[in-house]
LUMMAR-276124 format. One record per atom (N, C-alpha, C): x, y, z; atom name; residue number from 1. Coordinates in steps of 0.2 Angstrom, whole numbers, plus 5000, padded with zeros to 4 digits. Layout:
<bavos>
+------+------+------+------+-------+
:    x :    y :    z : vofi : nukol :
+------+------+------+------+-------+
:    X :    Y :    Z :   CA :   NUM :
...
+------+------+------+------+-------+
</bavos>
This chain:
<bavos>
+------+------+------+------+-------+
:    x :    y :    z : vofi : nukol :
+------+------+------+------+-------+
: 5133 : 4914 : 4855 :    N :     1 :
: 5129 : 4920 : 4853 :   CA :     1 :
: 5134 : 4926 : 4851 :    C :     1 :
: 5131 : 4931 : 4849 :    N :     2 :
: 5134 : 4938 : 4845 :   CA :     2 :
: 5135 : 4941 : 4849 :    C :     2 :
: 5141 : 4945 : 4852 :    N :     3 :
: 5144 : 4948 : 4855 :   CA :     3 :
: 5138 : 4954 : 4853 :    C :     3 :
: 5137 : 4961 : 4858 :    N :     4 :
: 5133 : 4968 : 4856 :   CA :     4 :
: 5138 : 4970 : 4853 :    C :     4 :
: 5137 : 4975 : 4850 :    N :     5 :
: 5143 : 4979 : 4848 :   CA :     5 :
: 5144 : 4985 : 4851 :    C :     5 :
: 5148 : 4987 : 4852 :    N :     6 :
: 5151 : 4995 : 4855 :   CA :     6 :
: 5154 : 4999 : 4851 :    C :     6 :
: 5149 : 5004 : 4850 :    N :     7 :
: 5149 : 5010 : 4845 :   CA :     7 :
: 5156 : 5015 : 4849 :    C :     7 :
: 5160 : 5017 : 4844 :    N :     8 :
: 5167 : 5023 : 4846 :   CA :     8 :
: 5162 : 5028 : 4849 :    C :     8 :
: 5164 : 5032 : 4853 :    N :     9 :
: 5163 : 5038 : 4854 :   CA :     9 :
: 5169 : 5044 : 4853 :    C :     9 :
: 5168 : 5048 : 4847 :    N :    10 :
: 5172 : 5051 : 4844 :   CA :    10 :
: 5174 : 5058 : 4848 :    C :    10 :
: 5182 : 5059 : 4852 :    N :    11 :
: 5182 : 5065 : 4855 :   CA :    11 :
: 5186 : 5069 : 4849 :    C :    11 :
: 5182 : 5075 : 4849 :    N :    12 :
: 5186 : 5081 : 4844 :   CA :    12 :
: 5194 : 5080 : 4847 :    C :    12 :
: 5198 : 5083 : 4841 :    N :    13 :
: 5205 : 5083 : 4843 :   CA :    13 :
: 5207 : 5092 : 4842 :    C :    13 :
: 5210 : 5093 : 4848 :    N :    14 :
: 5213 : 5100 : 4847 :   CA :    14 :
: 5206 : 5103 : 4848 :    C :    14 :
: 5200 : 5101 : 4853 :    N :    15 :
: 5196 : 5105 : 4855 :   CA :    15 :
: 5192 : 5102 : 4861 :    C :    15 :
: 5186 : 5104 : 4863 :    N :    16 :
: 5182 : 5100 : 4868 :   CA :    16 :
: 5178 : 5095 : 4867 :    C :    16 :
: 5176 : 5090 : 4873 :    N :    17 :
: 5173 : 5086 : 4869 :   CA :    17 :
: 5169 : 5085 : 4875 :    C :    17 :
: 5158 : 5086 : 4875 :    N :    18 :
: 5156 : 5084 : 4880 :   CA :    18 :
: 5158 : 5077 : 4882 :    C :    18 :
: 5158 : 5075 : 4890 :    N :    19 :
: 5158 : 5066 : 4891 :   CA :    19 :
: 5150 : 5063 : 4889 :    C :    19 :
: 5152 : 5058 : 4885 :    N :    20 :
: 5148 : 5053 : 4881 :   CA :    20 :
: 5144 : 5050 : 4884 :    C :    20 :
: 5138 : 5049 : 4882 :    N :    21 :
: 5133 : 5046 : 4887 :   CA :    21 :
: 5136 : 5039 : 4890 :    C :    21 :
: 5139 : 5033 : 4883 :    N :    22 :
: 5141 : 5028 : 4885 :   CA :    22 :
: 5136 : 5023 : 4884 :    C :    22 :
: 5137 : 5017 : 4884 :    N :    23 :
: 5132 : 5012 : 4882 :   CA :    23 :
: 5132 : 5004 : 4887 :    C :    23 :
: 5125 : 5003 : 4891 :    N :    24 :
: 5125 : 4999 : 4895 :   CA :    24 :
: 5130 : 4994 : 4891 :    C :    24 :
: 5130 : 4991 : 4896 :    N :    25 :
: 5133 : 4984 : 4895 :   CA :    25 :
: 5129 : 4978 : 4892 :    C :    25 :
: 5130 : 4973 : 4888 :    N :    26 :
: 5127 : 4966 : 4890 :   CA :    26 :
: 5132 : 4960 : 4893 :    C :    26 :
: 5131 : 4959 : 4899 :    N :    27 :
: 5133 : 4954 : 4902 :   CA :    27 :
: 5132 : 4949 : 4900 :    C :    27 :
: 5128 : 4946 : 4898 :    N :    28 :
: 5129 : 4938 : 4894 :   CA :    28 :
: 5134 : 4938 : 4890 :    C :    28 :
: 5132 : 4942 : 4883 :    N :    29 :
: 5136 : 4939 : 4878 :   CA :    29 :
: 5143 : 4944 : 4876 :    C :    29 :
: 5143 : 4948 : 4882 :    N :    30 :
: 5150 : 4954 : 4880 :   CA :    30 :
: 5150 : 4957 : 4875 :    C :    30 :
: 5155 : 4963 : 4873 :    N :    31 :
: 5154 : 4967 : 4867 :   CA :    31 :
: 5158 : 4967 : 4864 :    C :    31 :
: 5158 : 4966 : 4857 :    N :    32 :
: 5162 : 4968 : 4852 :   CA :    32 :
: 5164 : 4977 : 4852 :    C :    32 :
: 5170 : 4979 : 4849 :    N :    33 :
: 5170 : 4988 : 4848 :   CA :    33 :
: 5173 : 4983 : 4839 :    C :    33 :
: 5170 : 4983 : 4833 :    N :    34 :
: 5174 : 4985 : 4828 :   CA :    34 :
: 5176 : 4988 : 4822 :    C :    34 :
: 5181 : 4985 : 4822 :    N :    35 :
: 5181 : 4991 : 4816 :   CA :    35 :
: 5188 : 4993 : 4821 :    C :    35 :
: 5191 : 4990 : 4826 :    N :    36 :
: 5197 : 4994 : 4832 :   CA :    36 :
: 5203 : 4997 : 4829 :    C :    36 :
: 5202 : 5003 : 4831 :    N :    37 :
: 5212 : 5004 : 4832 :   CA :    37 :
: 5214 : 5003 : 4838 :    C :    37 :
: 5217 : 4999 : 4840 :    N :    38 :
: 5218 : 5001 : 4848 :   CA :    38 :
: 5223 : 5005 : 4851 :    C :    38 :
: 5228 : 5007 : 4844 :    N :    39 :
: 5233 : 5012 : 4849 :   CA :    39 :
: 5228 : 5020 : 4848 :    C :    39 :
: 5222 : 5020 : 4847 :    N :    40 :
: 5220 : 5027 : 4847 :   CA :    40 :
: 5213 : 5025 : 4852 :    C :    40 :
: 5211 : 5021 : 4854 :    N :    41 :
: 5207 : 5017 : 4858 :   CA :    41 :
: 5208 : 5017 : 4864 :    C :    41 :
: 5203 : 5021 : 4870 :    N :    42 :
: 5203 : 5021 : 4876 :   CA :    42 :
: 5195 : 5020 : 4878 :    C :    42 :
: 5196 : 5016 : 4883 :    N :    43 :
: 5190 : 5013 : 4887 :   CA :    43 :
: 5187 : 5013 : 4892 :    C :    43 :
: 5182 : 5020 : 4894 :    N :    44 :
: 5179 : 5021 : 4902 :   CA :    44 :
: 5175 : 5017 : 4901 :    C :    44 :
: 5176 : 5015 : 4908 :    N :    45 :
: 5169 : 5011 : 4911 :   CA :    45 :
: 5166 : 5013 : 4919 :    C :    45 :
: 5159 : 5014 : 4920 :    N :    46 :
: 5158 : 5017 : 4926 :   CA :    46 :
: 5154 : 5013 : 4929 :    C :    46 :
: 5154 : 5011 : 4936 :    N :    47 :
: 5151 : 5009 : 4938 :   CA :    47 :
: 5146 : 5012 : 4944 :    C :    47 :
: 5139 : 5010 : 4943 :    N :    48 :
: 5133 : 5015 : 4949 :   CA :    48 :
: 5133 : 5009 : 4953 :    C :    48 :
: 5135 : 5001 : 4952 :    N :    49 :
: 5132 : 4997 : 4958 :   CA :    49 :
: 5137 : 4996 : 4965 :    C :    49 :
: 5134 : 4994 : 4971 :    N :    50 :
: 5136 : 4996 : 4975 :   CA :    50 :
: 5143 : 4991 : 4977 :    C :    50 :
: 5143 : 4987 : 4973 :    N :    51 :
: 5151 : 4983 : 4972 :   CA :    51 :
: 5154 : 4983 : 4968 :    C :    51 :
: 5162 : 4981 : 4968 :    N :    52 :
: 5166 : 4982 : 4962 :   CA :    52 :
: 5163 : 4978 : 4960 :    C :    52 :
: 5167 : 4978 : 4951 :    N :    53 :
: 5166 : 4976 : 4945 :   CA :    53 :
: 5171 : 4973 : 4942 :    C :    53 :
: 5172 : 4966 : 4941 :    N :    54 :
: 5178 : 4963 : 4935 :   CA :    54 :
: 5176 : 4967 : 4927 :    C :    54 :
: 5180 : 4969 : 4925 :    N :    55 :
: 5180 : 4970 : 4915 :   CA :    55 :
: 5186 : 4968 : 4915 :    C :    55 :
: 5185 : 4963 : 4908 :    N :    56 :
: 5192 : 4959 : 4906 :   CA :    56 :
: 5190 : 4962 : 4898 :    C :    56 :
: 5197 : 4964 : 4897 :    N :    57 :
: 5198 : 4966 : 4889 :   CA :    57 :
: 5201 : 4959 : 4884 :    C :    57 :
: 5200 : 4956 : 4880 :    N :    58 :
: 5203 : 4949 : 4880 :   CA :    58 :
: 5210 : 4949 : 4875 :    C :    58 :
: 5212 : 4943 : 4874 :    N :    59 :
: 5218 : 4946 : 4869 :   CA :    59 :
: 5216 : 4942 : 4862 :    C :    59 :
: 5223 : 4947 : 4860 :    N :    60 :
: 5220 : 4945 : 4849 :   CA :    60 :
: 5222 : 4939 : 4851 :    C :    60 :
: 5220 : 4936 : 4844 :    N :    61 :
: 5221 : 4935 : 4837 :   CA :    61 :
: 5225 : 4934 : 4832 :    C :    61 :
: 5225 : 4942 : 4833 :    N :    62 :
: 5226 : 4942 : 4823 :   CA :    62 :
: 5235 : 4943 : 4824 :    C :    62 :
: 5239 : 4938 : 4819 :    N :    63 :
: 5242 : 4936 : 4815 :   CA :    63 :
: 5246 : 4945 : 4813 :    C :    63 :
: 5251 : 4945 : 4815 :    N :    64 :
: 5259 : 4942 : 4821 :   CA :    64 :
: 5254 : 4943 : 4828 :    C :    64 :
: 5250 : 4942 : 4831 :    N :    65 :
: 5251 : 4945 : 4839 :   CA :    65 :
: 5252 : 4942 : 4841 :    C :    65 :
: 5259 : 4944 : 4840 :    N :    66 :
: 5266 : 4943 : 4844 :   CA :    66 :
: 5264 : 4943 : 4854 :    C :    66 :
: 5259 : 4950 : 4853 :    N :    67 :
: 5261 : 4951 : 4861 :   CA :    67 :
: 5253 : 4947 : 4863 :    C :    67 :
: 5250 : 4944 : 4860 :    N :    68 :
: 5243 : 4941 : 4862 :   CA :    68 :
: 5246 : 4935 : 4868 :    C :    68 :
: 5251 : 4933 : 4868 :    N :    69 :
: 5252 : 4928 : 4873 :   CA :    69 :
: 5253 : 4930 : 4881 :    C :    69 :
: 5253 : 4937 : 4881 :    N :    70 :
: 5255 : 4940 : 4887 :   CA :    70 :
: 5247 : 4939 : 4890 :    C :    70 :
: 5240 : 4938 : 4888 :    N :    71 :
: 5233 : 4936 : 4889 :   CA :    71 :
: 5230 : 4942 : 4889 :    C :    71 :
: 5226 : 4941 : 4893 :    N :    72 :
: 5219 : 4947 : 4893 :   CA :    72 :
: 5222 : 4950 : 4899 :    C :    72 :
: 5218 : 4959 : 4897 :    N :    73 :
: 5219 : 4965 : 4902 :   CA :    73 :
: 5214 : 4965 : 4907 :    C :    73 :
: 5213 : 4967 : 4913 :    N :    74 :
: 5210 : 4965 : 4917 :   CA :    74 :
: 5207 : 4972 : 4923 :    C :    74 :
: 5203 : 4975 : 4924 :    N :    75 :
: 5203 : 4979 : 4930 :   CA :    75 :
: 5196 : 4979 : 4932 :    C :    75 :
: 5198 : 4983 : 4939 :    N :    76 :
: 5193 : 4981 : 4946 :   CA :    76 :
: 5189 : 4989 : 4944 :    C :    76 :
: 5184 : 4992 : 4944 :    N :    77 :
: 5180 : 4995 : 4942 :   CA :    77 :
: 5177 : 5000 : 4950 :    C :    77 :
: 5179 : 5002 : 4954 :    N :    78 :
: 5176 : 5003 : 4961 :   CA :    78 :
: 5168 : 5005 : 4959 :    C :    78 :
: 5169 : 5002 : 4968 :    N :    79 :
: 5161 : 5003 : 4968 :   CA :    79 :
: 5156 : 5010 : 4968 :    C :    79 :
: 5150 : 5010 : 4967 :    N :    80 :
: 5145 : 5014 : 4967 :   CA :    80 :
: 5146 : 5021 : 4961 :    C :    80 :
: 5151 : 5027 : 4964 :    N :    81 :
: 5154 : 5030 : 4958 :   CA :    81 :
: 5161 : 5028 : 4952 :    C :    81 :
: 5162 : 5024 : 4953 :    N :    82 :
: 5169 : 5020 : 4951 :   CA :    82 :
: 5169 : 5023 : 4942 :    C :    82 :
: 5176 : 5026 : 4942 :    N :    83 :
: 5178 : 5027 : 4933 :   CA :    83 :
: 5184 : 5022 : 4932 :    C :    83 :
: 5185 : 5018 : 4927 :    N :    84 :
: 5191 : 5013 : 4927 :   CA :    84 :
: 5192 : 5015 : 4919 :    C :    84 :
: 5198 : 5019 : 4919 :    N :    85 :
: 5200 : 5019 : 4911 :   CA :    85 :
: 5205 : 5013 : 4909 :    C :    85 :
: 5203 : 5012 : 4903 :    N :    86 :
: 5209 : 5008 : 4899 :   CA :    86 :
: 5210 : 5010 : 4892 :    C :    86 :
: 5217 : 5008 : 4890 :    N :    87 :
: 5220 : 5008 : 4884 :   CA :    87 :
: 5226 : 5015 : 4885 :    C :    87 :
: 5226 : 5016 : 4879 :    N :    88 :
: 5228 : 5013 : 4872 :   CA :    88 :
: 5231 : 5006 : 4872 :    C :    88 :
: 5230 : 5004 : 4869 :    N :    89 :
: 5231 : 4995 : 4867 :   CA :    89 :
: 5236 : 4995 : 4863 :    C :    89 :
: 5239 : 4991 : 4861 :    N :    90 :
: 5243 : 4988 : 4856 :   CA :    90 :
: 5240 : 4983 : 4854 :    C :    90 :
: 5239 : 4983 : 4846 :    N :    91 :
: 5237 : 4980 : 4840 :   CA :    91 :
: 5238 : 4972 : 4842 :    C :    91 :
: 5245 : 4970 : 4841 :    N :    92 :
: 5247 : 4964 : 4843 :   CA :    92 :
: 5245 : 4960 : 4851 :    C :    92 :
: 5242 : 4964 : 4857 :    N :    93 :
: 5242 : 4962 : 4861 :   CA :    93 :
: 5232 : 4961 : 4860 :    C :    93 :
: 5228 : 4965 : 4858 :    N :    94 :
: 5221 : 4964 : 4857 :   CA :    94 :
: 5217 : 4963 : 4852 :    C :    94 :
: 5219 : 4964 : 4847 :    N :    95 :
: 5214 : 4963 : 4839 :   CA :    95 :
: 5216 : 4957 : 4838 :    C :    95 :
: 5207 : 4956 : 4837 :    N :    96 :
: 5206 : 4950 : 4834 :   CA :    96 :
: 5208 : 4949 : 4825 :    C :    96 :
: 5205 : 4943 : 4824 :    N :    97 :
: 5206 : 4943 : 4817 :   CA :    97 :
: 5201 : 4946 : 4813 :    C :    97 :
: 5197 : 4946 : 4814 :    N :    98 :
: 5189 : 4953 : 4814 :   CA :    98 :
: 5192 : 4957 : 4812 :    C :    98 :
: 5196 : 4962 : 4816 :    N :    99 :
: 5196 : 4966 : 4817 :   CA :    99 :
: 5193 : 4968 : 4824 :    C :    99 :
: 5190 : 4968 : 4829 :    N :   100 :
: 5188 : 4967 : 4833 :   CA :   100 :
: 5192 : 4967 : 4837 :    C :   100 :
: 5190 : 4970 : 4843 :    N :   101 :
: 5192 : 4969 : 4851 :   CA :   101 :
: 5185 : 4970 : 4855 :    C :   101 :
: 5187 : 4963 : 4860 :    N :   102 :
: 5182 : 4961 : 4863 :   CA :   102 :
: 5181 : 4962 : 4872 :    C :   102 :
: 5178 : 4964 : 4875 :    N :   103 :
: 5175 : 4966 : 4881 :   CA :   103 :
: 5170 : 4961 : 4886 :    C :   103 :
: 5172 : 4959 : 4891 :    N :   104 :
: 5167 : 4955 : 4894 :   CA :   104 :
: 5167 : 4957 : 4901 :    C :   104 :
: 5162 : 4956 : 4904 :    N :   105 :
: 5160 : 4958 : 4913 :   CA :   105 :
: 5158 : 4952 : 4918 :    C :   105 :
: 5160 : 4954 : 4924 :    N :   106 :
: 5158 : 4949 : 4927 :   CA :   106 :
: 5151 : 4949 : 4929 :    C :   106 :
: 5148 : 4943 : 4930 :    N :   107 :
: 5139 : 4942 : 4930 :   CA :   107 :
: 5137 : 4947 : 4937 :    C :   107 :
: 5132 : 4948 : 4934 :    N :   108 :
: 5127 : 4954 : 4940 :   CA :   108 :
: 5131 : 4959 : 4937 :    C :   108 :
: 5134 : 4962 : 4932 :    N :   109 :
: 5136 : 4970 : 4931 :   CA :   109 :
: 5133 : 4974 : 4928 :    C :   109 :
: 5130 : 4979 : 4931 :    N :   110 :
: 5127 : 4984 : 4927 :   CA :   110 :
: 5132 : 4992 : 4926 :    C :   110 :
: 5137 : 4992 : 4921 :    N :   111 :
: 5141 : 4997 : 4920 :   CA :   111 :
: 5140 : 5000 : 4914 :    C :   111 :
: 5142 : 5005 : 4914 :    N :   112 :
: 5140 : 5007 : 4906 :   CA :   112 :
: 5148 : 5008 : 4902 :    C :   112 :
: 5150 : 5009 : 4895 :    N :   113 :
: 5156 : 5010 : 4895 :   CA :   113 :
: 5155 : 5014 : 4887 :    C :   113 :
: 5163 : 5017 : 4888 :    N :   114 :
: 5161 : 5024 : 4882 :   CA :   114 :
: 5168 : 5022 : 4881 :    C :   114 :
+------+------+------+------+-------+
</bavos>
């Protein structure tokens, strides 16, 4: 199945930026964000349910990723108000050959991420 996709949420540079609404999750088939750059690429994720949360960020692909061998990034999301940031990434350790980097949740998660 087709990964969702995960729209940028673009913060003004060298001014304010409201926080972004953010966008559920799909738990089945995980989400694509493309179009990546990852070294300018960071990734909240919040969580309202009353247990922690796995999100796995997965690793590239794409040709050197040299550092793709070192596997997928991984963090625990705390329970009920939980914020877990990730990134900025390194190209060689997440971009697919898409262009793509890919996000997946563990089953029962209702998160949203921006």
């Amino acid at each position: 199945m087709a990964r969702t996709a995960l729209p940028y949420s673009n913060l003004a540079g060298n001014a304010s930026s409201a926080d972004p609404a953010g966008t559920a999750i799909d738990v089945t088939n995980g989400m694509a964000l493309a179009g990546a750059v990852p070294e300018e690429t960071v990734i909240r994720v919040t969580n309202t349910a009353g247990a922690t949360k796995l999100v796995t960020i997965g690793a590239g692909d794409m040709p050197p990723a040299l550092a793709a061998g070192q596997g997928v990034i991984t963090g625990t999301v705390p329970a009920t108000t939980g914020v877990l940031w990730f990134g900025p990434f390194e190209s060689g350790r997440v971009l697919k050959k898409d262009g793509t980097m890919i996000i997946d949740f563990a089953a029962s998660t209702v998160l949203r991420v921006t």
